[in-house]
C-alpha positions in Angstrom: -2.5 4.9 1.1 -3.8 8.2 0.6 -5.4 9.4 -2.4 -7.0 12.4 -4.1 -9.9 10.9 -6.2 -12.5 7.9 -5.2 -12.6 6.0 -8.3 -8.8 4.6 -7.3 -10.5 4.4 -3.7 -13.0 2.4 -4.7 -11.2 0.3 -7.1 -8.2 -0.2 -5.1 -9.7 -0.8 -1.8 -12.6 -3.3 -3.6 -10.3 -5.2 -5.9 -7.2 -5.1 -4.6 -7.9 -4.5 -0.3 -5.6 -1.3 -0.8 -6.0 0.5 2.8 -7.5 3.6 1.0 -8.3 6.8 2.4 -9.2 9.9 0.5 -7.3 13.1 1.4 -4.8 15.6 -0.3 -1.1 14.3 -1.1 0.6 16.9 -3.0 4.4 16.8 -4.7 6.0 19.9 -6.1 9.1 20.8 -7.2 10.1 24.2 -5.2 13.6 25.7 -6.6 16.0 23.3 -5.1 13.9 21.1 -3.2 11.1 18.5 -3.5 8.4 19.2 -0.9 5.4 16.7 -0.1 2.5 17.5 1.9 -0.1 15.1 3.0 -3.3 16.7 4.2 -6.7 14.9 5.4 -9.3 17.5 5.3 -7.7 20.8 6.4 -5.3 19.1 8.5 -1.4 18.8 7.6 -0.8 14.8 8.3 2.6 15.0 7.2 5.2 17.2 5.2 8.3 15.9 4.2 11.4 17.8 1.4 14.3 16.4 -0.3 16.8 17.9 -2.2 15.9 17.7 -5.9 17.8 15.6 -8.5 20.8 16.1 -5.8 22.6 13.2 -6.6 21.9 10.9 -9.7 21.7 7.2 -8.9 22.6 3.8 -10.4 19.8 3.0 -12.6 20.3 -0.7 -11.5 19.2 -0.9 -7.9 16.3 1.2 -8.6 15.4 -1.4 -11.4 16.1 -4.6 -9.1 14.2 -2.8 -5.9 11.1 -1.8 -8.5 11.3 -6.1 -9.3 11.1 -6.8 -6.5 7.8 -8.4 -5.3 5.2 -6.4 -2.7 2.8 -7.5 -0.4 -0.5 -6.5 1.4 -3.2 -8.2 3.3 -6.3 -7.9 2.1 -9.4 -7.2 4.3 -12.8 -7.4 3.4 -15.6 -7.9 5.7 -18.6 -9.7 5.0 -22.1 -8.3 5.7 -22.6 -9.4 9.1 -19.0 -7.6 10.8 -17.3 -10.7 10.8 -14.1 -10.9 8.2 -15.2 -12.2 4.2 -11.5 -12.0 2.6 -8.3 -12.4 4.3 -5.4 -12.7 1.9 -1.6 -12.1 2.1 -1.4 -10.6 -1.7 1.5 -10.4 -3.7 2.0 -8.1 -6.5 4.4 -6.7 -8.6 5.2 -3.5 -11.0 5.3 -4.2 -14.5 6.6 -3.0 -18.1 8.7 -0.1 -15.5 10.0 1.9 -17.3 13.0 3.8 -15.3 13.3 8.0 -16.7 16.0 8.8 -13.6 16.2 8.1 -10.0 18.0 10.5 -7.4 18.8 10.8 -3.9 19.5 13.6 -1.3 19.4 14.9 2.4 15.8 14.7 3.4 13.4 15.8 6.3 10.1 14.5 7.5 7.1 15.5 9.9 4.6 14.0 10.5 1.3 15.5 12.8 -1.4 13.3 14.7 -4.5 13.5 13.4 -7.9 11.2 14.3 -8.2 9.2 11.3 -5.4 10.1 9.3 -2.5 9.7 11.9 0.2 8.8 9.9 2.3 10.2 13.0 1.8 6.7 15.0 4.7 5.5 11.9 7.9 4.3 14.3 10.3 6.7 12.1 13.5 7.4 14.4 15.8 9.4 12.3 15.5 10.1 8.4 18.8 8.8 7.0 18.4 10.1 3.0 15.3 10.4 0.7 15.5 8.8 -2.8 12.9 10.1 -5.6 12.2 8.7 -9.1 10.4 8.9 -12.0 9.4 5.6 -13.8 6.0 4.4 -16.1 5.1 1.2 -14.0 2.1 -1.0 -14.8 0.7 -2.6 -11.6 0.2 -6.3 -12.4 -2.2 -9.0 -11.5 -2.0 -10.0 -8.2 -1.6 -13.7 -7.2 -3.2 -14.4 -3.2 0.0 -16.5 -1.0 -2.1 -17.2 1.8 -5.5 -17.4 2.2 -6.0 -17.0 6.1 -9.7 -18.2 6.0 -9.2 -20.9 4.3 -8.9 -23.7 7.3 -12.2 -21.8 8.4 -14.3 -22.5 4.8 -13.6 -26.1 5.3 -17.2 -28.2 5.3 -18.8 -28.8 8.7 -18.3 -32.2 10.1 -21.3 -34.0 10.5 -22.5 -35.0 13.7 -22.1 -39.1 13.3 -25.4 -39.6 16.3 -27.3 -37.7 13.2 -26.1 -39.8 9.8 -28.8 -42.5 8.7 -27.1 -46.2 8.0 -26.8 -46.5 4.3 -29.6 -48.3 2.1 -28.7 -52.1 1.5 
């Protein structure tokens, strides 16, 4: 996720294990068209364009896809390198509040760029963009799997070392 200002960065990737990265992601309507443009430092990442408000959609699909529950793994390392948090977190929007949802003919590039390659993404053909605009509340996440868990377990101790109990 890319984002334009380091509070969300910091909260997002410290709270939540967001893969954050600051750059500049940019959305504007131009005439006809919506054009994003994703930009780490000076460097075009990625620019993609839609046609704007082209065709109105069904608000219900939107609404049951926006329900729907999302996922990331959360990765926090612990002082010395080795992992401290490993979480499969799920999350979901909340109080969404749906103003119109669209979709159109669409067209994406995306550039290679050192830390910002968003060009390594397996796209093979862009079928049809779909834009909306909704008020969502992110809700409280809830961890599914703690990966480390097995690993936190107490030592077992060495029987040649336990002392007979006093009778």
């Amino acid at each position: 996720m890319y984002l334009d200002d380091p509070a969300p960065i910091a909260g997002g990737r410290e709270i939540w294990g967001f893969p954050q990265k600051l750059a500049r992601p940019k959305l504007c309507h131009e005439s006809e068209v919506l054009v994003g443009t994703l930009h780490f430092g000076s460097v075009l990442c990625a620019a993609g364009s839609m046609g704007y408000k082209h065709e109105e959609l069904d608000p219900g699909p939107v609404l049951r896809e926006l329900a729907c529950p999302n996922f990331l793994i959360k990765i926090i390392p612990h002082v010395d390198g080795g992992p401290r948090i490993c979480e499969l977190v799920r999350y979901r929007w909340q109080d969404v509040r749906l103003k119109g949802a669209w979709s159109g003919p669409a067209a994406l590039q995306l550039f290679a760029h050192a830390l910002g390659n968003v060009a390594k993404l397996p796209v093979l053909n862009v079928l049809s963009g779909t834009h909306f605009v909704a008020d969502v509340t992110l809700g409280i996440g809830e961890v599914v799997h703690d990966y480390l868990a097995q690993s936190q377990q107490p030592p077992v101790q060495n029987p040649s070392l336990a002392t007979e109990p006093a009778q």
